[in-house]
N, C-alpha and C positions, 0 to 999 in steps of 0.2 A: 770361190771355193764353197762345196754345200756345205750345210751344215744338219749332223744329224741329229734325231730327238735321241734326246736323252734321259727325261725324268717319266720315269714308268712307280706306281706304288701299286707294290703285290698284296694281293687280297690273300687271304691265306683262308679264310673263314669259307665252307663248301655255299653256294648257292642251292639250297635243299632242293628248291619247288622247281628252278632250270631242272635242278637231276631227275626229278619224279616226272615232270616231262617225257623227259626223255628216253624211262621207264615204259612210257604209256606209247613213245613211238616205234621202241621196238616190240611194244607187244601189237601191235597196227601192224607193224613187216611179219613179225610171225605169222598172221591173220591171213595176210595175202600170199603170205609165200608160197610156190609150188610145189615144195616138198617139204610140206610143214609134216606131215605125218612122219618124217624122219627124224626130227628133233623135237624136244620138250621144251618148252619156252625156255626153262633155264637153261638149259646145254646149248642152245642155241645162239648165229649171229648172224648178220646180213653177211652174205658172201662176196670175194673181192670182186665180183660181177655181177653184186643184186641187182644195180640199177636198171639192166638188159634183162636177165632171164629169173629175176624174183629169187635165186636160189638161197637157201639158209647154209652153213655149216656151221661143224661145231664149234666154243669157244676156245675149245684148249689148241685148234688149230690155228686161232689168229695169235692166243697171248699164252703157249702153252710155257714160254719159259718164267712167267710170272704168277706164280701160283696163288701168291696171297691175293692176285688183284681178279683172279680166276673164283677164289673161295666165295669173293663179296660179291662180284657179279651175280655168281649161279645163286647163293644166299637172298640177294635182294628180289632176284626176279620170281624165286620160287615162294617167297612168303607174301608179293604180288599180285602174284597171279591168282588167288582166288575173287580179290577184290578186283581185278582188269577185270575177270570173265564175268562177276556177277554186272559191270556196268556197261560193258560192251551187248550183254544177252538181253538188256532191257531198252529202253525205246533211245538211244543216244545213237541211233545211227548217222545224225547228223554231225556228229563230233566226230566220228570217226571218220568222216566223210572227207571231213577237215585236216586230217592227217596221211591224205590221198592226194590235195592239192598241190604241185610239183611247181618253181618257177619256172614255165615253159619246158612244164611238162621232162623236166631233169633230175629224177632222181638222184643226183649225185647229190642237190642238195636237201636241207632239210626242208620237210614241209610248211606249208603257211601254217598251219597252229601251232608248231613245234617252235618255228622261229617267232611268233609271237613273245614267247616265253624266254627263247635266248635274246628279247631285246630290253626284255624285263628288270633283271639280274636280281633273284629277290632269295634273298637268305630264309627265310622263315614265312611260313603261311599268315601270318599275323599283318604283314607289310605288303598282301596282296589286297587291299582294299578295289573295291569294282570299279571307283573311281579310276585307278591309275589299270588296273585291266582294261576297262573302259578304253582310253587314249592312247597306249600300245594297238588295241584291237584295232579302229577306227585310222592306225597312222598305217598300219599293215595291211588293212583291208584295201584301204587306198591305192596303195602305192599295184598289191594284186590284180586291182580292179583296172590297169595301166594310167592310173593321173599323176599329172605332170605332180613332182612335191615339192621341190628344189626352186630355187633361182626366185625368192619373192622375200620381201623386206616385213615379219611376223616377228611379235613379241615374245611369242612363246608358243609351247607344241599347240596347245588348244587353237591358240588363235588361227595357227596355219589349217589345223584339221577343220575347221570351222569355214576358211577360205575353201580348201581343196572338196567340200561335199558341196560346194554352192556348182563348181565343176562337175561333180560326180551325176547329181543332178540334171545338169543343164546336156552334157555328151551322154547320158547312160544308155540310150541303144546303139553308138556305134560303137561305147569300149565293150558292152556285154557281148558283140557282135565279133570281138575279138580275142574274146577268151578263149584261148587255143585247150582246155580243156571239155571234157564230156559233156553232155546237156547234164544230167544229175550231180555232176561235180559244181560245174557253175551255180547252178539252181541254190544248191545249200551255200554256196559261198557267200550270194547275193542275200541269201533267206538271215544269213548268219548278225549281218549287221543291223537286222532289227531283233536278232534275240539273243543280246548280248547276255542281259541277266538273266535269262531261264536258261545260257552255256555256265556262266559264273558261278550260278547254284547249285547244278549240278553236277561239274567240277570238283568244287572243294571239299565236300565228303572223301572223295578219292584220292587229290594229293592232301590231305590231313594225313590220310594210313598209309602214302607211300612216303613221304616225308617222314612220318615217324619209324618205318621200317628203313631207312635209309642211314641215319642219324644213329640209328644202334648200331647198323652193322662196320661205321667209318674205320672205329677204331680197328678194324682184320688190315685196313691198307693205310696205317699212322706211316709207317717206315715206308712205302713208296709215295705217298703224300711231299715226307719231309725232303727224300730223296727229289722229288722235282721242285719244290720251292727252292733249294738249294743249286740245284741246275740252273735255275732261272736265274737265281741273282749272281752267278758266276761273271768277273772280268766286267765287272757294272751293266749286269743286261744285255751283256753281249748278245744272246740269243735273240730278244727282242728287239735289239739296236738294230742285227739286221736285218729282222721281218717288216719291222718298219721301211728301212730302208729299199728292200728289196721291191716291197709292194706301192712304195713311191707317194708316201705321202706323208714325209716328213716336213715340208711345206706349209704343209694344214695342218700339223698338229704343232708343229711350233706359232704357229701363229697363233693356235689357240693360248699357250703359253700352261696352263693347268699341267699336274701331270696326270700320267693316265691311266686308268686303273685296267691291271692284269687278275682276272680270276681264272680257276683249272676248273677244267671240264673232266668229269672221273666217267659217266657213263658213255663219253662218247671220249674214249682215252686218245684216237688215233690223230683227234680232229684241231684244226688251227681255226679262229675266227677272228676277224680285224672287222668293227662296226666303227662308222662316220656317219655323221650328218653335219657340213657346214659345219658353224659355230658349238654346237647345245652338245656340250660332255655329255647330258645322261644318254648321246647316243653316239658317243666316242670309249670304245674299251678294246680290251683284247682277251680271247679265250686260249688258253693252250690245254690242250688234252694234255694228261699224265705221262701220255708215251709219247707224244707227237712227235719229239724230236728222233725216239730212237724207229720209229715206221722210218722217216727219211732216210735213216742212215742203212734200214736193212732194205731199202728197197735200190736195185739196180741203176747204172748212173743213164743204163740206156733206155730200160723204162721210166725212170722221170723226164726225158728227153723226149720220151712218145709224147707224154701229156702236152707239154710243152708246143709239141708239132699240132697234136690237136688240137689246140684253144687256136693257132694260126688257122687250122684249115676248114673253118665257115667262114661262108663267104660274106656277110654279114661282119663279121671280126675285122674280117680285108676291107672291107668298103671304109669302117671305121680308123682304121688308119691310116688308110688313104685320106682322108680330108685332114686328119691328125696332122699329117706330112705338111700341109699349106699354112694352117695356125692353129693356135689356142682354139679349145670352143667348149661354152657351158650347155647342160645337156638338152636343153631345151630345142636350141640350134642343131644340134645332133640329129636328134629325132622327125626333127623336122626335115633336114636333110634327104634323111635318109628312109622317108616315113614307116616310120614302125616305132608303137606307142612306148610312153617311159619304162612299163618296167620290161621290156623286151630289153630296150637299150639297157638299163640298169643292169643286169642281165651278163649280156655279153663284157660290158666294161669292167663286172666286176673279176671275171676271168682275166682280162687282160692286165687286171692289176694284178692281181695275185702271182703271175707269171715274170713281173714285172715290164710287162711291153707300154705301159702307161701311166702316169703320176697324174695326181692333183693339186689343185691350189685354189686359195681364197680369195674372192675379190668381192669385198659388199658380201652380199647375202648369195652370191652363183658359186659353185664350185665350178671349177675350171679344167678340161682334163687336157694333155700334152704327152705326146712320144718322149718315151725315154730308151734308153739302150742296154739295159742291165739282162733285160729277158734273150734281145736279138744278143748279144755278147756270148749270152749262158751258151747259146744254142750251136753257135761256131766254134766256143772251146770245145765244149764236151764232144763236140762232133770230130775238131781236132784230136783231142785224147782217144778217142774212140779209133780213130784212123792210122793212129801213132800203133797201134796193137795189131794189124793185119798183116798177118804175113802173108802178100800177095806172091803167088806164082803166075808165072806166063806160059799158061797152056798151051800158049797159040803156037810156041815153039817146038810143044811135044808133038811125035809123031804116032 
């Protein structure tokens, strides 16, 4: 019988400097978008199709039945935006540069500077010391850069980042050889990790004033705040018991035994995030956007079923669960397999988890990935349900 996690502890205090982040990547989509001259940064939001054709629409068309969370949005970005534009107009083109880098090139997800900061999880500007920016930077540049991270017996994060640049090093014209982004995108990427403290410097003047503009404006969304802390801890974390579950790595986080800390995501309300590494909690949590749960429910049973078919249909996805079918395998073995560097593979598995087409587990210091059936299941109910509704006629009878 599995058994599922169950000890989740809800953070309730906002992560200012993730939000202010996050602040600064959508005013980066505004920047490139192709019909920015249609919106004002604050009216503004990536459109359910940015990822393809850049396009912005307005906010009150994703979240127009929530007004109070509508007020602090336009509120935060608008008192902002002086400060984005004076930093963006001055020589930090390389920071922005960094909010352009895509994992293989997927806007779906967050960018490599953006996610630097969601692996951070730092309440107050005070507790961002360079030191610990430093060693986020250095584990994310990494892993971008495609080196193996996983599967090695390390005391702690330093010692591994320490291991993994002796690699970095030793392969670095065949993985820069294989950075599937732009020559200029690459260039600053690589340029980035010897100038960590002239990005840290320059930086924190900026989230200081978007952090302090955020922090005033909380209190406009107290009552949708308290509204989803409340959702969350309904029926003992029901909601989380079964994201965990779904995503299939209730295995590894019971093993880890801690429980696990749940923070909310306000500026990116729509968004779900499940971070692991192995054993080390400061890289085991979960994010739940403010609405996350009700985007699922307003969204159609047969477009969640597209995604679903889409995460199956690279071919890449299928090779990897084709070997999955034979046995267990840590990622290293993967990759190998199937050559194509870690964070490609990291990559696609991490879709496959979330969809729930694959689980993990612990053994020593390898995370372990393995076919599960909760995703293929999804995909033949719904398609059931969906077939249960057809009122099929037989044409072929009519004359």
């Amino acid at each position: 019988m599995k058994e599922n996690f169950s000890k989740f502890s809800l953070i309730k205090k906002p992560l200012l400097v993730n939000e202010a982040v996050l602040v600064i990547y959508y005013y980066t989509n505004w920047l490139a978008a192709s019909n920015k001259s249609q919106y004002s940064f604050d009216a503004s939001y990536p459109g359910f199709t940015f990822s393809k054709d850049w396009l912005l629409m307005s906010i009150e068309d994703v979240f127009g039945f929530e007004k109070a969370y509508v007020d602090f949005v336009k509120k935060v970005k608008a008192e902002s935006f002086p400060y984005l534009e004076e930093f963006f107009s001055e020589d930090n083109s390389d920071i922005l540069n960094l909010f352009y880098i895509f994992t293989e090139n997927d806007e779906n997800y967050l960018p490599f500077f953006a996610g630097i900061f969601q692996n951070l999880n730092i309440f107050g500007l005070e507790e961002l010391t360079y030191e610990r920016f430093k060693e986020v930077y250095d584990f994310c540049f990494l892993k971008c850069m495609g080196v193996e991270i996983s599967d090695e017996n390390h005391k702690d994060l330093k010692s591994l980042i320490d291991s993994k640049k002796k690699l970095l090093k030793r392969d670095f014209p065949y993985l820069l050889s294989k950075l599937p982004y732009r020559d200029e995108l690459s260039m600053d990427l690589v340029r980035s990790s010897t100038n960590t403290r002239s990005i840290y410097d320059r930086l924190m003047p900026l989230l200081d004033k978007l952090c302090e503009i955020i922090k005033k404006n909380i209190p406009l969304i107290e009552g949708d705040l308290n509204k989803h802390f409340d959702h969350l801890e309904e029926d003992n974390f029901k909601l989380l018991r079964d994201l965990s579950d779904q995503v299939g790595i209730n295995p590894l986080l019971n093993k880890i035994g801690s429980p696990l800390n749940v923070y909310t995501l306000i500026m990116a309300a729509n968004m779900e995030m499940i971070q692991y590494m192995s054993e080390d909690m400061d890289f085991a949590f979960i994010k739940f956007g403010i609405f996350a749960d009700k985007e699922k429910k307003n969204v159609g049973k047969l477009k969640l079923l597209s995604q679903y078919l889409k995460v199956l249909g690279d071919p890449t996805r299928i090779d990897i669960l084709d070997l999955l079918m034979e046995k267990s395998y840590y990622s290293k073995e993967l990759s190998d397999r199937l050559f194509i560097t870690p964070a490609t593979l990291s990559y696609h598995l991490s879709q496959l988890h979330v969809c729930g087409f694959v689980g993990a587990y612990i053994e020593g210091r390898r995370t372990y990935y393995y076919l599960r059936k909760p995703g293929f299941k999804k995909i033949i109910d719904d398609l059931n349900d969906f077939c249960k509704n057809i009122r099929e006629e037989n044409h072929d009878c009519k004359e």
